[in-house]
C-alpha positions in Angstrom: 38.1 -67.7 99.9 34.7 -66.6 99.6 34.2 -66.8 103.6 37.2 -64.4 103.7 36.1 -61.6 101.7 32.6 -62.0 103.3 34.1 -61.0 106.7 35.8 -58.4 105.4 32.4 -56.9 103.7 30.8 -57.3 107.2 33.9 -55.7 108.9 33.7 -53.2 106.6 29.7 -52.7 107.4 30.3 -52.5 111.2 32.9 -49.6 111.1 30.2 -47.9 108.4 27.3 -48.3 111.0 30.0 -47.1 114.0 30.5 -44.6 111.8 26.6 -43.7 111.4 26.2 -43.9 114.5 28.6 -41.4 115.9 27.4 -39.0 113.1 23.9 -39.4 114.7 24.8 -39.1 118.3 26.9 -35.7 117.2 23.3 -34.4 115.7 21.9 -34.6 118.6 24.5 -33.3 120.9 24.1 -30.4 118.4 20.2 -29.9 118.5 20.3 -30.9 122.4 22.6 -27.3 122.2 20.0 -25.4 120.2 17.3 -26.8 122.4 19.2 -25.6 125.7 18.2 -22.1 127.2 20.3 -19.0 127.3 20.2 -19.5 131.0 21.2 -23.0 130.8 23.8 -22.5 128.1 25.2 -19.8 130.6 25.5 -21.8 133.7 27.2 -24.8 132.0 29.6 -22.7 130.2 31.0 -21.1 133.6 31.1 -23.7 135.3 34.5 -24.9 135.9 34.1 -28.1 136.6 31.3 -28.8 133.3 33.2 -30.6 130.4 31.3 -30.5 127.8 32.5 -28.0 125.7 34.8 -30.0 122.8 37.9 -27.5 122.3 39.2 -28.3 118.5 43.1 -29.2 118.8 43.4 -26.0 116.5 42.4 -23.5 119.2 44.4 -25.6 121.5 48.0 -25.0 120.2 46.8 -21.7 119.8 46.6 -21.5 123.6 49.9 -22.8 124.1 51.7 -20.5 122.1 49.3 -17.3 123.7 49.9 -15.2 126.8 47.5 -16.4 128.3 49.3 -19.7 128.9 52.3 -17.9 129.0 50.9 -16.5 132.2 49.8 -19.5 133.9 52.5 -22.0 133.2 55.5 -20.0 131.9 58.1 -21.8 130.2 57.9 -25.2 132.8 55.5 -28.1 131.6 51.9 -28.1 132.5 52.7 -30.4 135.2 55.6 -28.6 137.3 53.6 -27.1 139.9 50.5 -29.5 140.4 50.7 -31.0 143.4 47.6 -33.9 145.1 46.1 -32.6 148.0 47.5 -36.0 149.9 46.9 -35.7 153.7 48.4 -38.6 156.3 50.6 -40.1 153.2 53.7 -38.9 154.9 56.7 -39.7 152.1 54.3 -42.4 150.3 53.0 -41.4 147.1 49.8 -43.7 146.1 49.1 -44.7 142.4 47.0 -42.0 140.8 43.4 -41.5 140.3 41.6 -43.7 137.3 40.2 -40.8 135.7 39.3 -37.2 137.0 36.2 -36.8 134.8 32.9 -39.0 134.8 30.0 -38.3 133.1 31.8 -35.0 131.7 32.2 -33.4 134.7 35.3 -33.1 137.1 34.2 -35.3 140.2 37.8 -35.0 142.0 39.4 -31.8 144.0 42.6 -31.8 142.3 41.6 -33.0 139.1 45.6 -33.9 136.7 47.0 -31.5 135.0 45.3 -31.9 131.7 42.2 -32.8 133.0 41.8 -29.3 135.0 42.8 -26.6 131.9 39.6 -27.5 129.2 42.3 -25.7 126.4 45.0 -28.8 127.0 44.1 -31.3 124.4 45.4 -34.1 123.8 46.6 -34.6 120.3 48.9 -36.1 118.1 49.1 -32.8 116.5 49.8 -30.7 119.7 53.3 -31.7 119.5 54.4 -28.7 122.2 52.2 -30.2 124.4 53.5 -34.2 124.1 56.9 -33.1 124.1 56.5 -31.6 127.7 55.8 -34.9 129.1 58.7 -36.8 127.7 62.5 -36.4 128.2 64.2 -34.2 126.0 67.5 -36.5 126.2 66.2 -40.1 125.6 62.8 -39.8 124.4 61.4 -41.4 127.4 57.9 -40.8 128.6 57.7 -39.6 132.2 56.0 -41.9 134.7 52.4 -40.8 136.6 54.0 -40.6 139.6 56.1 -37.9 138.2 53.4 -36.0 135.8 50.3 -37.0 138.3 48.4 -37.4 135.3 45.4 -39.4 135.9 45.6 -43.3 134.5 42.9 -42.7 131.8 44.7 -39.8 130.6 47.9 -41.0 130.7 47.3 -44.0 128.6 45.7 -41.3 125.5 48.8 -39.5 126.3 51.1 -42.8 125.8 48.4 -43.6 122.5 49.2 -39.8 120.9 53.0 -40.3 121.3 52.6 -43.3 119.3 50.2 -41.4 116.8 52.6 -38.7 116.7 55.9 -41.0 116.0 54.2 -42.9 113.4 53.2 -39.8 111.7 56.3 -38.2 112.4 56.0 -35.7 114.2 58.0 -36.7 116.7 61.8 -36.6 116.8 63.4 -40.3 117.8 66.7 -39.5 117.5 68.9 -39.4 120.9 70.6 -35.7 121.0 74.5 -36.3 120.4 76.7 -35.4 123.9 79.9 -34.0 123.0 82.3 -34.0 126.0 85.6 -32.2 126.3 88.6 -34.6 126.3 91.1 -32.3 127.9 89.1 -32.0 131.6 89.2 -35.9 131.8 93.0 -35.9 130.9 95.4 -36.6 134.3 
């Protein structure tokens, strides 16, 4: 019994240090930022392909419900009108990319959907967002192949549907289909 309840001290000290230790790196992203020069500071923050900029899940569902999103995407999902550039594939579609960002910075020339607009976040909050990848009649979640999401941001996508059922945010329920009994009728 004793055993047991050690463990779960010790448990409990790793996610404290974890813990610590995020707190400590995020100081010194921050003083790394006040170290930076204007210049510097300038030049990463226009570049397009520099990621990172953290973009608070607040400001993000502020951008989906702006004109500026509006403007770019209208009222189809994010993913609509992305296209690979795939050249020789013919009618085969290959598996997507692992990930479009490495070492916070977009190393592919069609980076996923997500991945390319820094204001998409992924978030068990951003409900608008989550909602566009899944189908509005069964609650499914639409394949890669489909969104061309990239695998590493498809599986937090997969993770922040869960979040966002468990916290209930999401709707499970199937929508009822009524059908008209008199056009079936011989």
């Amino acid at each position: 019994f004793r055993e047991g309840r050690n463990d779960s001290k010790n448990e409990a000290n790793e996610i404290a240090e974890e813990e610590n230790q995020e707190d400590l790196e995020d100081q010194d992203l921050m003083e790394n930022d006040e170290e930076m020069s204007e210049g510097e500071f300038v030049k990463r923050y226009y570049d397009p392909k520099d990621r990172t900029r953290k973009i608070p899940v607040e400001l993000s569902i502020q951008y989906m419900e702006s004109n500026a999103y509006r403007t770019t995407y209208g009222d189809d999902p994010v993913w609509k009108h992305y296209r690979r550039n795939l050249m020789g594939y013919g009618r085969r579609i290959p598996k997507t990319r692992k990930t479009c960002i490495r070492n916070d910075r977009i190393v592919t020339a069609s980076p996923c959907p997500i991945c390319r607009d820094i204001y998409l976040v992924l978030d068990y909050r951003n409900v608008a967002l989550l909602k566009q990848f899944m189908n509005d009649y069964d609650g499914t979640i639409f394949e890669t192949e489909m969104t061309g999401l990239c695998q590493k941001t498809h599986e937090k996508l997969l993770l922040e549907i869960e979040k966002a059922k468990d916290y209930g945010l999401l709707n499970l329920d199937a929508k009822r289909v009524y059908y008209e009994d008199n056009l079936y009728k011989h």
